[in-house]
C-alpha positions in Angstrom: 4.1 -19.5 -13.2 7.3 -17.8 -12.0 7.5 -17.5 -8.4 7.6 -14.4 -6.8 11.0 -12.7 -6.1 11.1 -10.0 -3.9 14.4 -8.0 -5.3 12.0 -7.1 -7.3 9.9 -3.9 -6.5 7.2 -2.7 -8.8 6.5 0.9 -8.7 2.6 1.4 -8.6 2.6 5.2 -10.2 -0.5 5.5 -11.1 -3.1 8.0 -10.7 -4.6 7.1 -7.2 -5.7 4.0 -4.7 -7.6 2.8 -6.4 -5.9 2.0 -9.6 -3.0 1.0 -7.7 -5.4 -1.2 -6.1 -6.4 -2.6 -9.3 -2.8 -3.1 -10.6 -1.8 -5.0 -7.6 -5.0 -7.4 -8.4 -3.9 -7.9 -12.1 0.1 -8.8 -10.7 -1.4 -11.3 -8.0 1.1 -13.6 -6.4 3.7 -12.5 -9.3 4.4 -9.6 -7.0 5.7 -9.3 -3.4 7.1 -6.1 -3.6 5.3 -2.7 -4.4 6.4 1.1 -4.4 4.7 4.1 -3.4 5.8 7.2 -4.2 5.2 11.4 -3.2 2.9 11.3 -6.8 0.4 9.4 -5.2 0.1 11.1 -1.7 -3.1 13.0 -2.5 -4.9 10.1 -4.3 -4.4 7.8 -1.1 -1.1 6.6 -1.2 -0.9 6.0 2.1 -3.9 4.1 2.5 -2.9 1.7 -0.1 0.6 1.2 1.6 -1.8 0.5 4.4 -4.4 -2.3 2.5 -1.2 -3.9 0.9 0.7 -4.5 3.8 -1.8 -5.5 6.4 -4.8 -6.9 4.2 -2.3 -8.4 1.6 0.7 -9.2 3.4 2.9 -7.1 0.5 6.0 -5.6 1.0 6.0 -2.2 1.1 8.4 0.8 0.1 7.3 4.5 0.3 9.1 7.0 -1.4 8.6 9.9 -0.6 12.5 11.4 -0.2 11.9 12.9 2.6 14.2 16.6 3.2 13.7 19.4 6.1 15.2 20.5 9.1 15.9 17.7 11.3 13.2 17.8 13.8 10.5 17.8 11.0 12.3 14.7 9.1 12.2 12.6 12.9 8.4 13.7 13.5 7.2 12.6 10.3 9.7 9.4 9.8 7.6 8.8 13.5 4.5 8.9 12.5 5.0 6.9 9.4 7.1 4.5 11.0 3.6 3.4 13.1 2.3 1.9 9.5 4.9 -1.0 9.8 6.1 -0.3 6.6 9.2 -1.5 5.1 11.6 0.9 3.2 11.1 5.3 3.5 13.6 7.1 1.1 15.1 10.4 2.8 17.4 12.3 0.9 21.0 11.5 1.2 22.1 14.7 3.6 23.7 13.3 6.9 21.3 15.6 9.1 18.1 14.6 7.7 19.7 10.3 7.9 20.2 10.7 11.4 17.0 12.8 12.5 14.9 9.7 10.0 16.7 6.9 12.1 15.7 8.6 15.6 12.6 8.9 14.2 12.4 5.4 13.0 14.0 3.6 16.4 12.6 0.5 17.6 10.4 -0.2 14.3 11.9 -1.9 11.3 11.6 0.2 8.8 14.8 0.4 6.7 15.6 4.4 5.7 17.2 4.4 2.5 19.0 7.9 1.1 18.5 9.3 -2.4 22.2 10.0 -3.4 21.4 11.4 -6.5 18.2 11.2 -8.6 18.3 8.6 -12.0 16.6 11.2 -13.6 19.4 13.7 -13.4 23.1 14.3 -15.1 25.6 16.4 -14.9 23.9 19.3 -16.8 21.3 19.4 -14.2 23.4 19.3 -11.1 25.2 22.5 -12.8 22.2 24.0 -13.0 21.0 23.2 -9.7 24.4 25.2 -8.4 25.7 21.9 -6.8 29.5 21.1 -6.1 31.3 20.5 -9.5 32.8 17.0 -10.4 32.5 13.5 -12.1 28.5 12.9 -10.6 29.3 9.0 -10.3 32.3 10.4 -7.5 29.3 12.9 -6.4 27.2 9.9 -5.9 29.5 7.3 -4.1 30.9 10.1 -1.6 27.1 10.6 -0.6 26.6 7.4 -0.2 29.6 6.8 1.9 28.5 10.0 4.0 25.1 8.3 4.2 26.0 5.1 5.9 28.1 6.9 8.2 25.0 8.8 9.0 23.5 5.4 10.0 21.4 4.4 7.0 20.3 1.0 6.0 20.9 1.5 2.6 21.2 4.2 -0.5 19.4 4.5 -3.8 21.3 5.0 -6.3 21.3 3.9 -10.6 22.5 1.1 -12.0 26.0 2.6 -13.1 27.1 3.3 -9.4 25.8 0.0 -7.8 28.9 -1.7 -8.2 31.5 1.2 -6.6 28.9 1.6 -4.0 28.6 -2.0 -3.4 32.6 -1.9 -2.7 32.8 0.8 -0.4 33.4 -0.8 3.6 30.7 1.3 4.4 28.6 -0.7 2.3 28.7 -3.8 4.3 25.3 -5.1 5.5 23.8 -2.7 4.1 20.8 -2.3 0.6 21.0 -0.5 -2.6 17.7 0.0 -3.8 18.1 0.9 -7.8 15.7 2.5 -9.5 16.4 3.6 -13.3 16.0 -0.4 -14.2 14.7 -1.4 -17.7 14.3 -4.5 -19.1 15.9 -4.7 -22.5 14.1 -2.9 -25.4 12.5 -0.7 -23.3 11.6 3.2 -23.2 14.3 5.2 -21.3 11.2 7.2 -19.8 12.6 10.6 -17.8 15.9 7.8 -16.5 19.1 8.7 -17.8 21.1 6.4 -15.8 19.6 3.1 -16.8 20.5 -1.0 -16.4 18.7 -4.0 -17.2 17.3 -6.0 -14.0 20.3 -8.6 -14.4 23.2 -5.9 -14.8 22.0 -3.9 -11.9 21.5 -7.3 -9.5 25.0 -8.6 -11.1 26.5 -5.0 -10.2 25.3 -5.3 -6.3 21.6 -3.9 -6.1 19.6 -6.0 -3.4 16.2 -4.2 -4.9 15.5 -3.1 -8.4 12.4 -0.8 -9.1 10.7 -1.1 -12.2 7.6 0.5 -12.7 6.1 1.9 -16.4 8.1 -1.4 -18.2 5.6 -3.0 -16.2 2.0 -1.5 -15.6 1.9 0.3 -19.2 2.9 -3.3 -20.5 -0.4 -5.0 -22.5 -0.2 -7.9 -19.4 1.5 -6.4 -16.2 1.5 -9.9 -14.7 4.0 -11.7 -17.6 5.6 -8.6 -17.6 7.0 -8.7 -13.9 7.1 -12.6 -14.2 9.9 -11.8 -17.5 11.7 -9.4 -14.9 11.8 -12.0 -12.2 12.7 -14.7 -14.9 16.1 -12.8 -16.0 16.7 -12.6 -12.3 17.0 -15.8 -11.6 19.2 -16.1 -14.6 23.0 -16.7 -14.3 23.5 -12.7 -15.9 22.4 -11.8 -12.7 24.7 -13.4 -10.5 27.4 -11.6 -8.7 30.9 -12.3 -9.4 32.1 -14.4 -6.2 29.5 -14.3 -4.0 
């Protein structure tokens, strides 16, 4: 059996607790690591975070990219903050970093910022009227503006891992990278997309991999193969 590894962060979206629930039993001990996200809010996301962490001793990241004026961000990053969770994603804008770290002082719960969704290329930031420019510059500026905002880390793809991971801002601090997919695998809604040992080689601490793995016919040797190529010499990083 391959050991758990816990840079590895399976993504349980599914339809409610309960499957989630019943996901987490077929991945066992193959898992450390789970994701929650806004889809399953309403079918008791919040209760599974809950059963995972304290009944199951998981790790636990809720996404739920968090964006609003500042005083709503600090009261709800307070109130989660009181699960003892691990990771809460907020969205990258300096004002809603700061008002999620006052909200999450004195607990340990890392605030990560979206700099720009995997799912989205330069077509759609056009679209979405945002500032014009190369989107991987787009998404290393936010970053930096992040970490000067005081967050603990930044998701970002696979393809800006690496710049990120160079910045001085960067120092001591995660990249979570969603957009991961093992080799062979559907693309999904991701357009911005790595294998698990490119995106750990380029600098991501966490990789998220979710459909790859639960729509897989075994789940369980499914995140064991993604652990497996991380322990694999592709995924070191140069020099470290």
């Amino acid at each position: 059996m391959t050991p758990s590894d816990d840079r590895l962060i399976v993504a349980l979206d599914v339809a409610n607790a309960i499957e989630g629930l019943a996901l987490a039993d077929r991945l066992g001990d193959s898992v450390s690591f789970y994701k929650i996200g806004l889809g399953m809010l309403t079918g008791g996301g919040l209760a599974l975070a809950n059963e995972l962490k304290q009944d199951r001793g998981k790790r636990i990241f809720l996404d739920m990219k968090l964006f609003d004026i500042g005083a709503t961000v600090e009261a709800a990053v307070r109130g989660i903050a009181q699960f003892d969770l691990d990771f809460l994603t907020v969205h990258g804008d300096p004002h809603v970093v700061r008002a999620a770290k006052q909200g999450a002082a004195a607990k340990d719960l890392k605030i990560l910022a979206v700099t720009i969704l995997t799912s989205l290329d330069r077509a759609d930031l056009d679209a979405g009227l945002i500032v014009p420019g190369d989107l991987r510059s787009i998404v290393i500026e936010r970053a930096a503006r992040a970490f000067a905002a005081g967050a603990d880390g930044v998701i970002c793809s696979p393809n800006e891992a690496v710049a990120i991971r160079a910045l001085p801002e960067a120092a001591g601090r995660l990249i979570v990278t969603p957009g991961v997919r093992p080799a062979g695998a559907e693309l999904g809604d991701q357009k911005r997309v790595a294998t698990p040992a490119q995106a750990v080689a380029d600098g991501a601490d966490h990789i998220v991999v979710g459909r790859p793995i639960w729509r897989a016919p075994d789940p369980r040797a499914a995140a064991e193969a993604v652990i497996s190529e991380l322990a694999s010499p592709q995924a070191q990083r140069p020099n470290r």
